[in-house]
LOKOL-53967 format. One record per residue (C-alpha): x negated, z, y negated. Coordinates in steps of 0.1 Angstrom, whole numbers, padded with zeros to 4 digits, always signed. Example, Ala and Ser with C-alpha at 12.3 -4.5 7.8 and 13.67 -1.06 7.14 Angstrom:
2
-0123+0078+0045-0137+0071+0011
//
This chain:
381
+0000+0000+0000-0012-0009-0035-0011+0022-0056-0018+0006-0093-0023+0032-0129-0023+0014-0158+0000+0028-0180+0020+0045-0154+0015+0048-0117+0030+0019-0097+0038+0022-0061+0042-0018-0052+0046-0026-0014+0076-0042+0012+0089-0005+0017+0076+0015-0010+0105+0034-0012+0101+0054+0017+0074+0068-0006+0098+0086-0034+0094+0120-0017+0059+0124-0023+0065+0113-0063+0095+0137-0063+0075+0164-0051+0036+0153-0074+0064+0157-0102+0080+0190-0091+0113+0179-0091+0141+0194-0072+0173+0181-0089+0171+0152-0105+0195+0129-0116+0201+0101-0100+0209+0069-0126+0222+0035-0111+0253+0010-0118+0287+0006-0093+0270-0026-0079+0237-0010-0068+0260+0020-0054+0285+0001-0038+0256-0018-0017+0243+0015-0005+0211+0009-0020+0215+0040-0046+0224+0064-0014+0190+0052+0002+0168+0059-0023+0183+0091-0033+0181+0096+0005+0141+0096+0007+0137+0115-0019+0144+0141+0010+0164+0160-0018+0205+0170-0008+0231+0164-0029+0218+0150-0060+0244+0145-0091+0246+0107-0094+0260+0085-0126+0268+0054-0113+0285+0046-0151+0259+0023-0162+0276-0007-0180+0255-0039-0179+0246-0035-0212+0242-0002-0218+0259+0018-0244+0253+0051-0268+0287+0060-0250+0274+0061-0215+0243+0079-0222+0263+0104-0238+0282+0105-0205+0254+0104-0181+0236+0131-0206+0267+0155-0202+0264+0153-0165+0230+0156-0165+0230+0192-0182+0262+0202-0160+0243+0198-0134+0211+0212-0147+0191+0188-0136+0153+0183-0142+0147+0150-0140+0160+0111-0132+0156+0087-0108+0166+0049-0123+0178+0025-0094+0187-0007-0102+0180-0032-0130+0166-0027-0164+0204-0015-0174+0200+0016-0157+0164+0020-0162+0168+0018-0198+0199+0040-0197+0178+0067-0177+0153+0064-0203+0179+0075-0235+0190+0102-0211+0155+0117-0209+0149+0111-0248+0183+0133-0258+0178+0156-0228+0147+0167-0249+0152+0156-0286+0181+0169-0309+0209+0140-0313+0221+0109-0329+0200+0084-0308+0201+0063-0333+0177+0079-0351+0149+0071-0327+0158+0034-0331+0123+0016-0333+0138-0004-0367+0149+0030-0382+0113+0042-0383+0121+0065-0350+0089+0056-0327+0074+0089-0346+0100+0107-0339+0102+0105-0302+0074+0134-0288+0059+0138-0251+0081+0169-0243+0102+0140-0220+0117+0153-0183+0100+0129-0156+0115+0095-0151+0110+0078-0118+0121+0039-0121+0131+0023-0090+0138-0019-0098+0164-0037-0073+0160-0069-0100+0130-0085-0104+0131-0092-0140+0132-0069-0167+0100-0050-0162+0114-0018-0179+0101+0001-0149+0069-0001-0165+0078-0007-0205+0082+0013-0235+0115+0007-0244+0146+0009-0236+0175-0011-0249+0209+0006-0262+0240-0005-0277+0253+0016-0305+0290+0026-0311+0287+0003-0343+0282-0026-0321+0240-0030-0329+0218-0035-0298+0180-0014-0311+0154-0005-0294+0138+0025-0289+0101+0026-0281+0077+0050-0271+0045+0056-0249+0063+0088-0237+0096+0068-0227+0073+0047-0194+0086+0062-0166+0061+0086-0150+0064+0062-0119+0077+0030-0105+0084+0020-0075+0084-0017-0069+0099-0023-0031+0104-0062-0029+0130-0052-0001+0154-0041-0018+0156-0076-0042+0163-0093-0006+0203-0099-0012+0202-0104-0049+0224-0133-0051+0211-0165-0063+0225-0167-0095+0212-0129-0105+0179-0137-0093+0174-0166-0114+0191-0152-0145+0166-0118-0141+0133-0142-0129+0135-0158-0159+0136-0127-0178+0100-0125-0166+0092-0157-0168+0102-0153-0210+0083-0121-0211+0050-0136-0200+0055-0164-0224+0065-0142-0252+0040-0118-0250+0012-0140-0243+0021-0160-0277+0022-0126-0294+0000-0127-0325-0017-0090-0314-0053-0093-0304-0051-0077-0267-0067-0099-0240-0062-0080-0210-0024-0084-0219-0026-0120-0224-0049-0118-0187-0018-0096-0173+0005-0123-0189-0005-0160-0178-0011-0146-0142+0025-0131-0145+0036-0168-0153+0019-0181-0129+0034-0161-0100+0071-0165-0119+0070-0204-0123+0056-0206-0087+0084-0187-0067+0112-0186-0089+0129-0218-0072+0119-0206-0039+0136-0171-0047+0168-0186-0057+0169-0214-0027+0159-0186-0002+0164-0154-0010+0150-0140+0026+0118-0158+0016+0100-0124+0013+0064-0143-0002+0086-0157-0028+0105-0118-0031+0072-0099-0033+0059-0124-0062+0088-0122-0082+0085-0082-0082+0048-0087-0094+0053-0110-0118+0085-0092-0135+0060-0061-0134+0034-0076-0151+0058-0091-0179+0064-0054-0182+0030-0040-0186+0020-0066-0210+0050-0056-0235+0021-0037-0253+0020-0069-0276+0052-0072-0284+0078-0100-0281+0088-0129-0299+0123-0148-0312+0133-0151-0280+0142-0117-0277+0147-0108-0316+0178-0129-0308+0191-0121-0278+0191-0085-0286+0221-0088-0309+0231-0115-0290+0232-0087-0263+0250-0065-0280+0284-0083-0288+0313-0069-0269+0327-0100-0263+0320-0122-0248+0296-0101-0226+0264-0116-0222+0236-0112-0197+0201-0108-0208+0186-0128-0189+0205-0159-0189+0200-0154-0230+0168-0157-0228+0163-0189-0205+0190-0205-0226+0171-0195-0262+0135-0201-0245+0133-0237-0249+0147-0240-0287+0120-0213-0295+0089-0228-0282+0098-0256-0300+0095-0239-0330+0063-0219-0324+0044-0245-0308+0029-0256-0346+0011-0222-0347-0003-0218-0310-0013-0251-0300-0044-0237-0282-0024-0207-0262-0003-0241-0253-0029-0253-0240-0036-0223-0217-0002-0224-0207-0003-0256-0194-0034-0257-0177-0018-0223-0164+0008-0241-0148-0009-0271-0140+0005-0296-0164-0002-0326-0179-0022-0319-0211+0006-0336-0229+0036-0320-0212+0067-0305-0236+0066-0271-0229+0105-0268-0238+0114-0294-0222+0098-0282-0188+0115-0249-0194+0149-0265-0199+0149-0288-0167+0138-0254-0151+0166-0236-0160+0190-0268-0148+0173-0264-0115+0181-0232-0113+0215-0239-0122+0215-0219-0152+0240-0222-0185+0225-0254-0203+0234-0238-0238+0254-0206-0257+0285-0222-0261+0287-0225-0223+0284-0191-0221+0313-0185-0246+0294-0186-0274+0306-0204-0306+0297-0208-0344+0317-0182-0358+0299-0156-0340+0263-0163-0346+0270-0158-0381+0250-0124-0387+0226-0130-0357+0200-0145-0380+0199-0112-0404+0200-0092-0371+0172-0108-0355+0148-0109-0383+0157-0068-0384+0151-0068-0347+0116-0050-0335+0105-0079-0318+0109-0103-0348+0074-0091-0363+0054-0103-0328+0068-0140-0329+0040-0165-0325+0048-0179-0362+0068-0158-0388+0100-0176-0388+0130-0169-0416+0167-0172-0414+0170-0209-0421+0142-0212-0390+0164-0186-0367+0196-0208-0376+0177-0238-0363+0170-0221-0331+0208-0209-0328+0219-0249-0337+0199-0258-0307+0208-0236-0286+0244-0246-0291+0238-0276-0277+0231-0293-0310+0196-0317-0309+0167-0301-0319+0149-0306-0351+0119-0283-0353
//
């Protein structure tokens, strides 16, 4: 078994979770709570976790919404102190994980959350007096097993992120197995998640090499198994690489993001219609490297020799017959997204925390651009 520390302690093996008992005791936890969605519960994959943690009886919120809300941390908070718990084990996607994470920041800080929102100057605010947080992915996507942040919707309707060293989990456990019935069109959606955090962060203006390192080789895994993941999902090769390369999308979040996700944050955040997170981000990845090729022609370049591609290649375009492979939404409004309601996204995204990491400072008329395209308009970067 590959036991990996950088940042946190990674546990990353077919299996690993037969391993949470020795984490839940290294952390001293005997009553944690257990964090998870109705899906990952209803599959039994919640009960077998919580089941090798070789605790009884642990209190379990399986309330997690699929984007998660101020509203159900509140309610996973409240049973967390009824039960007196010391801890939290996150099984599922990053919805949970990131729910799990709020939980721990309140169960320790004095409320509103919102004040620990990264745009309202909160990263400061947010101390190492944290109970542990043990993450356990059944996606491979998100990488919030590993990352800093966690991603909440507010009662007002604003999706913010809160980041902090001390909000990593103080372990992960990435078992490929239990990604082996995701169905088709959740593992594409949540692969190319990673695939848009590798890109992302690699075209992040922040000098940090061993991210970009972490990055490209993340890509590299993602681009090469993602098809194979979705066309087979017993194919445990293309399982295993998936995990790694959604894991390393999360460890390199140390650079920040880009447009991508400065947009489908808010995007995220509308109550209707409900949109997934990862199926944003393939849909808005291709209208946004458009844009910032101009200003990172040579990391272009990397990328493409990354992925073996012809020197010339569109970069957009490759990611956009990708995502028709894959059988992914070909624009927003397919996914019930019209004019009307992208009105405010621009302003949202450019007060979104990962608007300051794009690969080219873009303004509103530039973020409108993006949306237009992304419509299903033609593209005019």
């Amino acid at each position: 078994m590959s036991i990996i520390q950088y940042l946190t302690t990674i546990r990353f093996e077919f299996g690993a979770t037969a391993a949470i008992a020795d984490d839940v005791r290294e952390l001293k936890l005997r009553r944690p709570l257990v964090v998870t969605d109705a899906g990952v519960a209803a599959a039994g994959i919640a009960a077998q976790v919580a089941a090798a943690t070789g605790l009884r009886d642990l209190p379990t919120f399986t309330g997690t919404p699929a984007n998660p809300t101020e509203e159900a941390v509140e309610l996973a908070l409240a049973t967390y102190r009824e039960e007196r718990c010391d801890g939290l084990v996150a099984i599922g996607g990053g919805s949970p994980i990131d729910l799990a994470k709020a939980v721990a920041l309140l169960a320790a800080h004095p409320a509103p959350l919102s004040q620990y929102a990264a745009n309202a100057g909160g990263v400061g605010r947010i101390g190492p007096d944290m109970p542990p947080l043990i993450a356990v992915p059944t996606t491979a996507g998100t990488g919030s097993e590993v990352g800093r942040a966690a991603l909440i919707t507010l009662r007002e309707g604003r999706k913010l992120g809160f980041i902090s060293p001390y909000l990593i989990p103080k372990r992960a456990i990435c078992d490929p197995e239990l990604t082996l019935g995701l169905p088709r069109g959740l593992t594409a959606a949540t692969g190319m998640d990673a695939v848009t955090h590798c890109l992302e962060t690699y075209l992040s203006p922040r000098i940090n090499p061993p991210a970009e390192a972490i990055a490209l080789d993340g890509l590299r895994r993602a681009i090469g198994h993602i098809e194979r993941a979705c066309s087979d999902g017993s194919n445990r090769e293309a399982r295993h690489e998936m995990m790694m390369a959604a894991l390393e999308g999360g460890l390199t979040f140390q650079k920040g993001l880009g447009a991508v996700h400065a947009l489908s944050h808010p995007l995220g955040g509308l109550k209707e219609p409900s949109l997934h997170h990862g199926t944003l981000n393939a849909v808005l990845l291709p209208p946004v490297l458009r844009m910032n090729e101009p200003a990172a022609k040579t990391k272009y370049a990397a990328i493409r020799r990354t992925l073996d591609l012809a020197p010339d290649a569109d970069l957009a375009d490759f990611v956009t017959q990708l995502n028709a492979r894959l059988g992914l939404p070909a624009d927003l409004r397919s996914m019930g997204v019209d004019e009307a309601i992208l009105a405010t996204i621009p302003d949202a995204a450019m007060q979104d925390h990962s608007h300051a990491t794009n690969a080219r400072p873009l303004g509103r008329e530039q973020y409108e651009i993006i949306l237009k395209e992304a419509l299903g308009a033609p593209s005019h970067a």
